[in-house]
C-alpha positions in Angstrom: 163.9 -12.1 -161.4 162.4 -15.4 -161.5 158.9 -16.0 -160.5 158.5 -18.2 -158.0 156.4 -21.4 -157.4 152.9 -21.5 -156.5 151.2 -24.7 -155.3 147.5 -23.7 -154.8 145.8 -26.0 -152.4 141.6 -26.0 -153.2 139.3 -28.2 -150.9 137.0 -27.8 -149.0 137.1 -26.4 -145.5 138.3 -29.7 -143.4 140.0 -31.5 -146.5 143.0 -31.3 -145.2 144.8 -28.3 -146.9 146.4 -26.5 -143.6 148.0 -30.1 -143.0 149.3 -30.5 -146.0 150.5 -27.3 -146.4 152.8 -27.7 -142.9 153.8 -31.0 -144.1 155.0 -29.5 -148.0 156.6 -26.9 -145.7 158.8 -29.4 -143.6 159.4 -31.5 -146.3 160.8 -29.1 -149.4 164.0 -28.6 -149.8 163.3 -25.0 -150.8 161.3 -22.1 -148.4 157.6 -21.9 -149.5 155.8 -19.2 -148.0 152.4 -20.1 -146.9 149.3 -17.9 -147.6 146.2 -19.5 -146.1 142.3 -18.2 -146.6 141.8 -18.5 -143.0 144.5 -16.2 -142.4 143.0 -13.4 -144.9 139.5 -14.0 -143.7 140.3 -13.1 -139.9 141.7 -9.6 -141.4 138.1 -8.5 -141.1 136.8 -8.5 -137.3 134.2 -10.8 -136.8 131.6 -7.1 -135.0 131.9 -6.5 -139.2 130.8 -9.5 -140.5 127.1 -8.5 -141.5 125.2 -7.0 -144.4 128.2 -5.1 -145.4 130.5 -7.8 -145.1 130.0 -9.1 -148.8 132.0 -6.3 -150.2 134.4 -6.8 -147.4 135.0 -10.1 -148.1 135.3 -9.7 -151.5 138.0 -6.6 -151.4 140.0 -9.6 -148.8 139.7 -12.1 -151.3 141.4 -9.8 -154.3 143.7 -8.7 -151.9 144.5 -12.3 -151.2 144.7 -13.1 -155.1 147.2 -10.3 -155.7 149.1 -11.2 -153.0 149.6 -14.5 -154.1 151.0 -13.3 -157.2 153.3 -10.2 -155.4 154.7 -13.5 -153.7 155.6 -15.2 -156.8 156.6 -11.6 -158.7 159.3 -11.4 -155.9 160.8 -14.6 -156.5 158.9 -16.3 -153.5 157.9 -19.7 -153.1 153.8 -19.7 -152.1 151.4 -22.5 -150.9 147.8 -21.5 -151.6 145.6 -23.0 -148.7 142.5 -21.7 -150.3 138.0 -22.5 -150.9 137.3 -21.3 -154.5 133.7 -21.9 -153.1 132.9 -18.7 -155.4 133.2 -18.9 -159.4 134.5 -15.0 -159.0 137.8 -16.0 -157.3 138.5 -18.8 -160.0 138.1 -16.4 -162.6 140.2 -13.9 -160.6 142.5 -16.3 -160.2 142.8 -17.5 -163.5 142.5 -14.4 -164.9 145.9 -13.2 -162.6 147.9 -16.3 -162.5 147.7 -18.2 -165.5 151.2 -17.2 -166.7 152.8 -17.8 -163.3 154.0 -21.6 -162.3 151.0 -22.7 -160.7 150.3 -26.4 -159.3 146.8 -27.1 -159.3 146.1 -29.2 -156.5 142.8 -30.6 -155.7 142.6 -31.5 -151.6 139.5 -34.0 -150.6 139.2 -37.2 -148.9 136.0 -39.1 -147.8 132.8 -37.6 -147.1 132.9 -39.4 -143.7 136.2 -37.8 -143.0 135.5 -34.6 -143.5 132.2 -35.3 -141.2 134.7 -36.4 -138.6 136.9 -33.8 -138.8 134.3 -31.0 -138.6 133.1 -32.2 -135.5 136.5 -32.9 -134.0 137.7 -29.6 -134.6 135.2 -27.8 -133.3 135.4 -24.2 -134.7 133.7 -25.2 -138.1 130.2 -24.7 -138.6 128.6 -28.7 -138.7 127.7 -29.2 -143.0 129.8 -26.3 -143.5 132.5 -29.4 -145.9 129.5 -31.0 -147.2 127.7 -27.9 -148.4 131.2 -26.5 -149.8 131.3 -30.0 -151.8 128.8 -29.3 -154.3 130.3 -25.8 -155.3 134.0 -27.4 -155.6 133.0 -30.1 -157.4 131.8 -27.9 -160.8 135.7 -27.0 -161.0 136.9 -30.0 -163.5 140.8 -28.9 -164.1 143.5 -29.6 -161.4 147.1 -30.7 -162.0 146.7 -33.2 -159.6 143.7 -34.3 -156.7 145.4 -36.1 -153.4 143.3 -37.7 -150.7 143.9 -36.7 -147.7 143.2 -39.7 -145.4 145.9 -41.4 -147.7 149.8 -40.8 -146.4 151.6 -39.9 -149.7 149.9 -36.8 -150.9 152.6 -34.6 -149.7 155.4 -36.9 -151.9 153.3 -37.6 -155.1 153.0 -33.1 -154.8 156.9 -32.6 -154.1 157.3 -34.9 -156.8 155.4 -33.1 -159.6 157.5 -29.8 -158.6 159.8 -31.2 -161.3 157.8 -30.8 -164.0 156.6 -27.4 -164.3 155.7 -28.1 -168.0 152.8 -29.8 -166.3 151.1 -27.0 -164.4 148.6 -26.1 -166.9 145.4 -26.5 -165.5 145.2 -22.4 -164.5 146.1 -21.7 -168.4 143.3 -24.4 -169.1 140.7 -22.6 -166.7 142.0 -19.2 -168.7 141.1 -20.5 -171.9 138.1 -21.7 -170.9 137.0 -18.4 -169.1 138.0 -16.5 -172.1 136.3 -17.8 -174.9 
């Protein structure tokens, strides 16, 4: 069975990646499941969410890695709505997917943006983007960045799908991780 694509979404929390990810969803022409951190996160009851909750959080996060490749293993379209705010979960992601057809996608737009966005949505903790910046900003290897507050990130991504030749950035990070 063929594996099936992943386009991994990384940005920041209020970059734009859940948007995006609905848009890519309306606008292929094939399904694409959608696999979102949010989503794994709230697996985990928020009375747990203490001292303890480290390990919890990262058992969720491996399960969310793995799943991401069960998806592609069954011949499943994925989008990745995901924070690789931790350098564990690159490496475990790396480490899992660099053989798989991955797109690489580097989410951000404008510091005031995401300042505008956090406070209109109103279930984000205020800095929460901003503080998240500095830790996704040491990761130097996408396939591709798209701003969000621009209106063709969703077409210059659909249009890359073409050329899987050029998702290499997880094989890059591999390399990288295993020397």
């Amino acid at each position: 069975m063929e594996r099936g694509k992943i386009i991994f979404l990384n940005g920041v929390s209020s970059s734009g990646k859940s948007t995006l990810a609905k848009s890519l969803q309306e606008k292929l022409t094939e399904p694409y499941c959608w696999l979102s951190i949010d989503n794994f996160l709230n697996t985990i009851h928020e009375k747990f969410r203490n001292s303890e909750y480290r390990t919890s959080l990262r058992q969720t996060m491996r399960a969310m890695h793995h799943t991401i490749k069960l998806f592609s293993d069954m011949g499943l379209n994925v989008i990745v709505d995901h924070v690789l705010e931790k350098q564990e979960w690159l490496n475990e992601c790396a480490e899992i997917l660099h053989e798989y057809p991955v797109l690489f996608v580097h989410v951000t737009c404008p510091l005031e943006e995401l300042r505008r966005r956090e406070k209109e949505r109103g279930d984000r903790q205020i800095g929460l983007a901003e503080r998240q910046l500095s830790l996704l900003n040491l990761i130097d290897t996408y396939d591709i960045a798209v701003d969000t507050s621009t209106k063709e990130c969703t077409d210059k991504i659909i249009k890359l799908l073409d050329y899987p030749e050029k998702f290499t950035a997880f094989k890059t990070l591999w390399v990288q991780r295993s020397n």
